[in-house]
PDB file of N, CA, C and O in Angstrom:
ATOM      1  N   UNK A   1       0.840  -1.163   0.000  1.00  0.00           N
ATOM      2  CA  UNK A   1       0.000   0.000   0.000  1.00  0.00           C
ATOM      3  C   UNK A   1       0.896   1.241   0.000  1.00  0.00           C
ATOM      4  O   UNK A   1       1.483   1.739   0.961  1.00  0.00           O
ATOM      5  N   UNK A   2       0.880   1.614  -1.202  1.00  0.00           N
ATOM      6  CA  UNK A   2       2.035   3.121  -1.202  1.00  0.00           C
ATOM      7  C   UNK A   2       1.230   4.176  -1.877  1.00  0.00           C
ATOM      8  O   UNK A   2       1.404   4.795  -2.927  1.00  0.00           O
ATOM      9  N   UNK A   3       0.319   4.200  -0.990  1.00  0.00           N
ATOM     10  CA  UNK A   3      -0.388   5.427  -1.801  1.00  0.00           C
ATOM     11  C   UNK A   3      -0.051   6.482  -0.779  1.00  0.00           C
ATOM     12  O   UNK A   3       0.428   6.377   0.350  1.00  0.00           O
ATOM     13  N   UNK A   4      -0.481   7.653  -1.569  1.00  0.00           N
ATOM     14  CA  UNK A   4       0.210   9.119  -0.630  1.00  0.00           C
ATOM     15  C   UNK A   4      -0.465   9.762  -0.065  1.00  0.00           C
ATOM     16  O   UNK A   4      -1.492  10.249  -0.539  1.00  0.00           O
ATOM     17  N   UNK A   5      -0.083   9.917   1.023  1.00  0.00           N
ATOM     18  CA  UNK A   5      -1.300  10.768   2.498  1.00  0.00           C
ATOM     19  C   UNK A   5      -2.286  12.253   1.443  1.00  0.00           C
ATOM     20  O   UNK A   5      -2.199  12.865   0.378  1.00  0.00           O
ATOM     21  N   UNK A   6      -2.849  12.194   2.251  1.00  0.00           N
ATOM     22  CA  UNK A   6      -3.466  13.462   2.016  1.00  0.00           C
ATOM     23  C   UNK A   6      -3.433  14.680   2.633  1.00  0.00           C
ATOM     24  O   UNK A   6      -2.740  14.495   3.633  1.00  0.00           O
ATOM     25  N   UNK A   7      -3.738  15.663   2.612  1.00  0.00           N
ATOM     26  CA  UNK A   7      -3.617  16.966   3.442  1.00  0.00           C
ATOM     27  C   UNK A   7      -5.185  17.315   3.395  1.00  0.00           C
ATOM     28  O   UNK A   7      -5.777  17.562   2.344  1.00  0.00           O
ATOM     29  N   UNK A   8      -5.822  17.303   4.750  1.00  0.00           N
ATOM     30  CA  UNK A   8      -7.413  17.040   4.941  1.00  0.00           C
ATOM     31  C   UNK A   8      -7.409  18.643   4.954  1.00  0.00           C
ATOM     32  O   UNK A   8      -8.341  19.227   4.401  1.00  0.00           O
ATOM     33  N   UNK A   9      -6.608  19.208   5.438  1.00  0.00           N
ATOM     34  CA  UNK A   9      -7.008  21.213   5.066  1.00  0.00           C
ATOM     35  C   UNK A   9      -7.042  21.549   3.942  1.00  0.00           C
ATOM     36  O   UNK A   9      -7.787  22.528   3.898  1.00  0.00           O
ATOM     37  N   UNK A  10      -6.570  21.256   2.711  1.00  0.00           N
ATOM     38  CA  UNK A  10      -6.160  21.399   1.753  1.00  0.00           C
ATOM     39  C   UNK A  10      -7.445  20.987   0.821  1.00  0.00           C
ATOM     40  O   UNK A  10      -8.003  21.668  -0.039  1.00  0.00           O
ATOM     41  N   UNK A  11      -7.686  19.887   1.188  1.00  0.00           N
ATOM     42  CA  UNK A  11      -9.248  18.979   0.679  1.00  0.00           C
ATOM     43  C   UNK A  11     -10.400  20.068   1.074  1.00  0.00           C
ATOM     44  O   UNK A  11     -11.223  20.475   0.255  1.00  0.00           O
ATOM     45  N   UNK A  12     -10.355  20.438   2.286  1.00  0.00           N
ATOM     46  CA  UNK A  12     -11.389  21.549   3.152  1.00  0.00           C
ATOM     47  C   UNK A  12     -11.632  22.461   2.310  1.00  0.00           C
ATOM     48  O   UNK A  12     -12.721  22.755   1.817  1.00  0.00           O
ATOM     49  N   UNK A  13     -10.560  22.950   2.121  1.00  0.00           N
ATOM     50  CA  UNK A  13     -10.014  24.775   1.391  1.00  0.00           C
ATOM     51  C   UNK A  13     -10.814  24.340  -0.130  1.00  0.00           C
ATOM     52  O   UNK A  13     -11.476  25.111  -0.824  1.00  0.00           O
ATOM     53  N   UNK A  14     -10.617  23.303  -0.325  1.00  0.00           N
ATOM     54  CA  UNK A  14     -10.777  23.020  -2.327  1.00  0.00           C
ATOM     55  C   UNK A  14     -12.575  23.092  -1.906  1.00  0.00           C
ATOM     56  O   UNK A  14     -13.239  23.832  -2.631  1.00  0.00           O
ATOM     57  N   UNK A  15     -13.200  22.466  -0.955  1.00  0.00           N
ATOM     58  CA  UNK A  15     -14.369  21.885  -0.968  1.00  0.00           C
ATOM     59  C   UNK A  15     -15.148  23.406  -1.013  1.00  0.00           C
ATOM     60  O   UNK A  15     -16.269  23.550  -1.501  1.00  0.00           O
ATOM     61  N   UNK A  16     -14.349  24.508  -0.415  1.00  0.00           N
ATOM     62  CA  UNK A  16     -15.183  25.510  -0.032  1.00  0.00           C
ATOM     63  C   UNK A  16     -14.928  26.635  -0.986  1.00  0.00           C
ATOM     64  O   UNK A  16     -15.614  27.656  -1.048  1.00  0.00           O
ATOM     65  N   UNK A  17     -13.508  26.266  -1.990  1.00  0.00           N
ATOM     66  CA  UNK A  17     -13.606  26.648  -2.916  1.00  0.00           C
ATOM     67  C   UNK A  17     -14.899  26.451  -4.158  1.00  0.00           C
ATOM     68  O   UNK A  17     -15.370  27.256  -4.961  1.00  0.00           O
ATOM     69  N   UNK A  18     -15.159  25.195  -3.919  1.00  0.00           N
ATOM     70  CA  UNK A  18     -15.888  25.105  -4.978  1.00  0.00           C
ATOM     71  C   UNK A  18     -17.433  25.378  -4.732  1.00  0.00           C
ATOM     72  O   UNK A  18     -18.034  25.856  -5.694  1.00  0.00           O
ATOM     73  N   UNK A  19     -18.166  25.135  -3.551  1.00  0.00           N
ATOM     74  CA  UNK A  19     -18.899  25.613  -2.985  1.00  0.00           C
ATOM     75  C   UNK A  19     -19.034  27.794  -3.984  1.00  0.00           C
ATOM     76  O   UNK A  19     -19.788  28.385  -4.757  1.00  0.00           O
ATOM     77  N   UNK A  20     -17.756  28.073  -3.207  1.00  0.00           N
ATOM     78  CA  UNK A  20     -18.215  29.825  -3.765  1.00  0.00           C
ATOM     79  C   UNK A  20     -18.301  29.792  -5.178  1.00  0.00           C
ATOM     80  O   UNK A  20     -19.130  30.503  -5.745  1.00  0.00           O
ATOM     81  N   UNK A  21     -17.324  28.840  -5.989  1.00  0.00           N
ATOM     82  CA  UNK A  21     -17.545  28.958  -7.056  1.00  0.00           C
ATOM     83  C   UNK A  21     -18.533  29.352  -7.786  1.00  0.00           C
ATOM     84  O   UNK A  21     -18.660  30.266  -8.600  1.00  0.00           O
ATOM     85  N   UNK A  22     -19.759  27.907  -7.078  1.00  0.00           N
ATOM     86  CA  UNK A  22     -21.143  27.818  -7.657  1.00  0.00           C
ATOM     87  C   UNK A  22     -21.937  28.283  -7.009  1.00  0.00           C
ATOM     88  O   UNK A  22     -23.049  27.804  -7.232  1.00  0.00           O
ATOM     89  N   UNK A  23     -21.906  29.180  -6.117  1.00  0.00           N
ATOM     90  CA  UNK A  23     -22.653  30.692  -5.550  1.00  0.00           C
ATOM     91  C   UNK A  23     -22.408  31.297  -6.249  1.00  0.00           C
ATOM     92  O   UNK A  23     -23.438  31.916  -6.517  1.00  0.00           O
ATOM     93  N   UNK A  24     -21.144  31.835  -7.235  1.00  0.00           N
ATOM     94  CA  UNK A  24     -20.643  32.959  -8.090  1.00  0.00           C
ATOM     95  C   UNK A  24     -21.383  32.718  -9.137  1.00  0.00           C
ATOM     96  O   UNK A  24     -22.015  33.541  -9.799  1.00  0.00           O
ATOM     97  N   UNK A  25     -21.293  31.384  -9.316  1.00  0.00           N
ATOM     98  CA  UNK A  25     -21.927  31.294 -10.912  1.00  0.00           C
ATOM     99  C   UNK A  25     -23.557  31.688 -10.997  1.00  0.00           C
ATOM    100  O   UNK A  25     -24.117  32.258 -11.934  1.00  0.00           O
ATOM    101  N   UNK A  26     -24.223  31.162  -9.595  1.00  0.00           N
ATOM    102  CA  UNK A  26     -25.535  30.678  -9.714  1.00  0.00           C
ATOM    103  C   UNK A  26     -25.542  33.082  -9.458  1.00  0.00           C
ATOM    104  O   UNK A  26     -26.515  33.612  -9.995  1.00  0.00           O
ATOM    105  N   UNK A  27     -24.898  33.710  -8.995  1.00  0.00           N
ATOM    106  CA  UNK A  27     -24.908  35.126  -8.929  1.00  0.00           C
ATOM    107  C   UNK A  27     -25.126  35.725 -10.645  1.00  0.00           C
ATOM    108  O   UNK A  27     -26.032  36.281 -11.265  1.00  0.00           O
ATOM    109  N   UNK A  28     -23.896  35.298 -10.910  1.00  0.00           N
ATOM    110  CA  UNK A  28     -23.481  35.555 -12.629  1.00  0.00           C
ATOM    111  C   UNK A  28     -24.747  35.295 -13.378  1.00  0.00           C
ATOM    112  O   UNK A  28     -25.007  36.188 -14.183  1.00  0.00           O
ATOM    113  N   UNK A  29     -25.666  34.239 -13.326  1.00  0.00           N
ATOM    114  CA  UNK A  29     -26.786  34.170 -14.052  1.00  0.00           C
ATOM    115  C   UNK A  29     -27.890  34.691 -13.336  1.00  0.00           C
ATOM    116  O   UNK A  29     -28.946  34.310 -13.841  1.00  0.00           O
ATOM    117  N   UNK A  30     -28.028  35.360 -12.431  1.00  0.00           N
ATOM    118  CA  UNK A  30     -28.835  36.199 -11.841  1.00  0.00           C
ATOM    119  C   UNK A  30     -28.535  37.580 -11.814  1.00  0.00           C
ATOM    120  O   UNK A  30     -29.520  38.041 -12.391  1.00  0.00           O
ATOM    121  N   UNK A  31     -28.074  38.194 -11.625  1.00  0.00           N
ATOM    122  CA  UNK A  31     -27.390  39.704 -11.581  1.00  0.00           C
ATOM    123  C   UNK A  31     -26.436  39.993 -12.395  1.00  0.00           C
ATOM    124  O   UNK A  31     -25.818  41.039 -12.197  1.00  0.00           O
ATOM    125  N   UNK A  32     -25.916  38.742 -14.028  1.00  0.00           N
ATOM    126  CA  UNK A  32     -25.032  39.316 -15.107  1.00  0.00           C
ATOM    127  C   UNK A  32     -25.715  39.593 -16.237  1.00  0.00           C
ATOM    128  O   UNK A  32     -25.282  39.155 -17.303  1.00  0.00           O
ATOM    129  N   UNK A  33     -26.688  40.232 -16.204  1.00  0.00           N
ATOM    130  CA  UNK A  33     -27.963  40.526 -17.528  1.00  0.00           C
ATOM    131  C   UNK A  33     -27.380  42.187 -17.736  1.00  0.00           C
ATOM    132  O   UNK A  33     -26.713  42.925 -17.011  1.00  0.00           O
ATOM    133  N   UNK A  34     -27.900  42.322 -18.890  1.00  0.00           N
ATOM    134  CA  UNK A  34     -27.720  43.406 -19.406  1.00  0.00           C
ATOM    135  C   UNK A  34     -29.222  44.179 -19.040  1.00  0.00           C
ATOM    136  O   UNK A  34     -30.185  43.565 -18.581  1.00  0.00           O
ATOM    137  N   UNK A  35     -29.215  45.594 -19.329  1.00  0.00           N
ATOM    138  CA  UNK A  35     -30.434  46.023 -18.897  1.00  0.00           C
ATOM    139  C   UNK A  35     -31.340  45.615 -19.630  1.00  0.00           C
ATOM    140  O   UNK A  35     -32.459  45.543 -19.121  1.00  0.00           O
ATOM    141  N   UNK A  36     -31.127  45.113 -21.422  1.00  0.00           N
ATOM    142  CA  UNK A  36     -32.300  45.244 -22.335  1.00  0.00           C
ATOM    143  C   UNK A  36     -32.854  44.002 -22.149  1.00  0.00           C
ATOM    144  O   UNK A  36     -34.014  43.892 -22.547  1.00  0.00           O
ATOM    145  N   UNK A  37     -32.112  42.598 -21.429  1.00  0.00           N
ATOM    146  CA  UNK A  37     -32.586  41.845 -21.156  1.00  0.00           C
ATOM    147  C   UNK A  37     -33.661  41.700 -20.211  1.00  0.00           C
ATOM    148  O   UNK A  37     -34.668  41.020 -20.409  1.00  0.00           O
ATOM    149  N   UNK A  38     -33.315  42.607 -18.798  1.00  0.00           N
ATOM    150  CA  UNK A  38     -34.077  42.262 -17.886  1.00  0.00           C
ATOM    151  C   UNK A  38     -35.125  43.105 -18.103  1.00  0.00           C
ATOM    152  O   UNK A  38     -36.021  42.902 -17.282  1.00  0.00           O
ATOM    153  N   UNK A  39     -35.450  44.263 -19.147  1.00  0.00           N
ATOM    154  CA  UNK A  39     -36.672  44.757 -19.390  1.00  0.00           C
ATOM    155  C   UNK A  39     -37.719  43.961 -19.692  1.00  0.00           C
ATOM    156  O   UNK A  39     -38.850  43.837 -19.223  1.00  0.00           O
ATOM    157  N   UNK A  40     -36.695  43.081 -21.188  1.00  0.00           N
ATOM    158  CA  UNK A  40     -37.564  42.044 -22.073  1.00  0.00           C
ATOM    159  C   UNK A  40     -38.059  40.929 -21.125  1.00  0.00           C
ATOM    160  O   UNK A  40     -39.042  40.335 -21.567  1.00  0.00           O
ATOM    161  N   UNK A  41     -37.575  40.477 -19.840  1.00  0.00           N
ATOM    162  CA  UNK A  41     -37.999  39.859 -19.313  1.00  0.00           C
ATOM    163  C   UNK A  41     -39.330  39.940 -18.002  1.00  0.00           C
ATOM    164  O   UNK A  41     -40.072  39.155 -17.411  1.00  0.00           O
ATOM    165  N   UNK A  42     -39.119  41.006 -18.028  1.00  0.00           N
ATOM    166  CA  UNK A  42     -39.993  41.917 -16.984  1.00  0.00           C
ATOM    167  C   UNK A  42     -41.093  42.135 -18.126  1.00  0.00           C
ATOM    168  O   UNK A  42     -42.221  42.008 -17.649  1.00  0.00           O
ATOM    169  N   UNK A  43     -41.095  42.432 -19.527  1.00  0.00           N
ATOM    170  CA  UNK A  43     -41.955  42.906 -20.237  1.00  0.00           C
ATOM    171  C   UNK A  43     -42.813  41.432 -20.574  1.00  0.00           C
ATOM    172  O   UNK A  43     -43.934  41.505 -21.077  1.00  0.00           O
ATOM    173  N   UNK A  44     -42.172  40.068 -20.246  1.00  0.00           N
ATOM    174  CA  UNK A  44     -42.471  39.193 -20.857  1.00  0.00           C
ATOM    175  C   UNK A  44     -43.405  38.759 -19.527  1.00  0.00           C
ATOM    176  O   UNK A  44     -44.527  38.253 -19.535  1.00  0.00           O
ATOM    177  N   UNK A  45     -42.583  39.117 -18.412  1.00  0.00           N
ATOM    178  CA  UNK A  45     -43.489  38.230 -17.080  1.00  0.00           C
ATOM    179  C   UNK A  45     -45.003  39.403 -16.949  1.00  0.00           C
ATOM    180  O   UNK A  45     -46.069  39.180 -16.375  1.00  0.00           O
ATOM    181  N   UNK A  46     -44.675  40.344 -17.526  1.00  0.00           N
ATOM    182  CA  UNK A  46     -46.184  41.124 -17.490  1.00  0.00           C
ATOM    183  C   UNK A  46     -47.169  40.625 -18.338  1.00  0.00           C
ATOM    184  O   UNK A  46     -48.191  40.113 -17.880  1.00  0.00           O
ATOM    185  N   UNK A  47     -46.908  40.752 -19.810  1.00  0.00           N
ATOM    186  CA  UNK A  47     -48.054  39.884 -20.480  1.00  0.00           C
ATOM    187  C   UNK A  47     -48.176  38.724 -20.101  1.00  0.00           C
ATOM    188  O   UNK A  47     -49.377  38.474 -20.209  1.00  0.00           O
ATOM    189  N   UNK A  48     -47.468  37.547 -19.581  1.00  0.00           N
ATOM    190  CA  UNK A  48     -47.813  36.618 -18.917  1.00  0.00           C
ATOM    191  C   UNK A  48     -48.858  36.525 -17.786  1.00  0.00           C
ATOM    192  O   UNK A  48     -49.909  35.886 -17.850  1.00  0.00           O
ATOM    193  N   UNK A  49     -48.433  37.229 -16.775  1.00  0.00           N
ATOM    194  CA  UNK A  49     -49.397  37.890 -15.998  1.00  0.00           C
ATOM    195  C   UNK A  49     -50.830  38.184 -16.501  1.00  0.00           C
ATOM    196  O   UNK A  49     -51.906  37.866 -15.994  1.00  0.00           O
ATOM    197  N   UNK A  50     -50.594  38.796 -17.500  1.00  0.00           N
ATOM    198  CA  UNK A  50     -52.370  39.726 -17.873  1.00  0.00           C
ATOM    199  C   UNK A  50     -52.506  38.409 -18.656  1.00  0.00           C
ATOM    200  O   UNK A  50     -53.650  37.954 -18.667  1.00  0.00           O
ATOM    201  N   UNK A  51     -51.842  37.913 -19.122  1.00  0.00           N
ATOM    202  CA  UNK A  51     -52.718  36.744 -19.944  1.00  0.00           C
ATOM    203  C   UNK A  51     -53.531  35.491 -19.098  1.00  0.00           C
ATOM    204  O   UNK A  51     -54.456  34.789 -19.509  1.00  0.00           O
ATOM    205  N   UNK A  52     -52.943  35.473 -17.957  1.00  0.00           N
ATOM    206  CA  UNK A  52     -53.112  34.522 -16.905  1.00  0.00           C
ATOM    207  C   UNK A  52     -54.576  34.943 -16.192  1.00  0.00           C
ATOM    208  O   UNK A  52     -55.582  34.240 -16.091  1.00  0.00           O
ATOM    209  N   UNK A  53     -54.345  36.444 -15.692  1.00  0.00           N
ATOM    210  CA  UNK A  53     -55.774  37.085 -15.234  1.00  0.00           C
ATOM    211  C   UNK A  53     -56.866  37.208 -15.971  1.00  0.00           C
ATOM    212  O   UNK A  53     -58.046  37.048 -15.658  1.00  0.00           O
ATOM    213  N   UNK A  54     -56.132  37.655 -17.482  1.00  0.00           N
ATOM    214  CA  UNK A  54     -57.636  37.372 -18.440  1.00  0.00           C
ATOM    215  C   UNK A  54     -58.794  36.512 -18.325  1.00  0.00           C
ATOM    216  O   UNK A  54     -59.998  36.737 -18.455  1.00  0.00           O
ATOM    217  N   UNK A  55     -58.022  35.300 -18.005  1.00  0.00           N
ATOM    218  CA  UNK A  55     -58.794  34.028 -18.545  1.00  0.00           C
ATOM    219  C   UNK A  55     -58.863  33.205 -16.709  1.00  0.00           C
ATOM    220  O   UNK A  55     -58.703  31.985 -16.679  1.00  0.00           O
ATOM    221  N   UNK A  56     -58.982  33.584 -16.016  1.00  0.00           N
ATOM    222  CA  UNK A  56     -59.365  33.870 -14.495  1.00  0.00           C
ATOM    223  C   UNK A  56     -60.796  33.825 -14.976  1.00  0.00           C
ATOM    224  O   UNK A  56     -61.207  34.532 -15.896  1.00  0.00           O
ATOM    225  N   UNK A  57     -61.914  32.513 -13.962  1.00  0.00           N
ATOM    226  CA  UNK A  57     -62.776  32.739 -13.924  1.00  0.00           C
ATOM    227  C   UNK A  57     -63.600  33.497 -12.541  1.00  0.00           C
ATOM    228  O   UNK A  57     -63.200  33.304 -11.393  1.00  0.00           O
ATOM    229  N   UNK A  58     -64.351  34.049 -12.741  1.00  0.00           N
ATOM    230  CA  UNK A  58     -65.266  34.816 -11.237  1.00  0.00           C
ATOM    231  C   UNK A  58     -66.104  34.037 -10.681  1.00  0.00           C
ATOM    232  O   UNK A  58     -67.109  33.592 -11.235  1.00  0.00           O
ATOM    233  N   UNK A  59     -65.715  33.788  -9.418  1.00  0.00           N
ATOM    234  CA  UNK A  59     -66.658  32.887  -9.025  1.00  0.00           C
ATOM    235  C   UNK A  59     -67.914  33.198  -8.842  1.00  0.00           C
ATOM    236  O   UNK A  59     -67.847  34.414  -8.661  1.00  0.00           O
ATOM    237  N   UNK A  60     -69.213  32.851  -8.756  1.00  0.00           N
ATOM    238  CA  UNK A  60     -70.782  33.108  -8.584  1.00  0.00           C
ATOM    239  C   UNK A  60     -70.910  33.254  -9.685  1.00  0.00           C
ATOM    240  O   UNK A  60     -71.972  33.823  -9.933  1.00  0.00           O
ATOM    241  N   UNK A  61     -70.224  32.972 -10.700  1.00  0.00           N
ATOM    242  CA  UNK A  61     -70.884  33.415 -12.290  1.00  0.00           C
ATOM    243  C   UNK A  61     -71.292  32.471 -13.058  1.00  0.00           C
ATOM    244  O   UNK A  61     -71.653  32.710 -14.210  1.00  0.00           O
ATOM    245  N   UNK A  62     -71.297  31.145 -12.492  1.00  0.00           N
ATOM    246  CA  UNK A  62     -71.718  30.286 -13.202  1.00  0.00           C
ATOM    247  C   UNK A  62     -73.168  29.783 -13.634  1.00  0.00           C
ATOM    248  O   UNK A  62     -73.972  29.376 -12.796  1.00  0.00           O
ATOM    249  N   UNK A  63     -73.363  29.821 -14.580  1.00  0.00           N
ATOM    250  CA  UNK A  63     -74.594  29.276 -15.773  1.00  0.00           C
ATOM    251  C   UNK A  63     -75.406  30.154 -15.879  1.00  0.00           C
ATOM    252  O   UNK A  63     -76.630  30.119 -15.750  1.00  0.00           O
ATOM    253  N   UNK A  64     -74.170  31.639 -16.318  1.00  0.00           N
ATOM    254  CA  UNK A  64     -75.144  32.685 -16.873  1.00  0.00           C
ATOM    255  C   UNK A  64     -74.390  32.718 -18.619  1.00  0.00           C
ATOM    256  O   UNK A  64     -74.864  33.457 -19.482  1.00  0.00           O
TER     257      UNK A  64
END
């Protein structure tokens, strides 16, 4: 058995490296938009919205 020790701080440090990594990234695709994007997307979740309420039925209105 000649395999080579490890350094368990070193393993720690990498684990928590990679951890921020994918906080950074999961940041980067949340807060790396350009402005014309997040309009178009704001413009998109609105007609979504009104399209959704449109077609909302009222309740007590049935079998008129």
């Amino acid at each position: 058995m000649t395999t080579k020790p490890i350094n368990l701080r070193a393993v720690r440090k990498a684990k928590v490296r990679a951890e921020k990594e994918k906080a950074a990234e999961a940041n980067r695709a949340a807060f790396g938009r350009t402005k014309a994007e997040k309009l178009k997307a704001k413009i998109d979740k609105a007609k979504a919205d009104a399209h959704v309420e449109g077609h909302k039925r009222e309740p007590g209105r049935e079998g008129e």
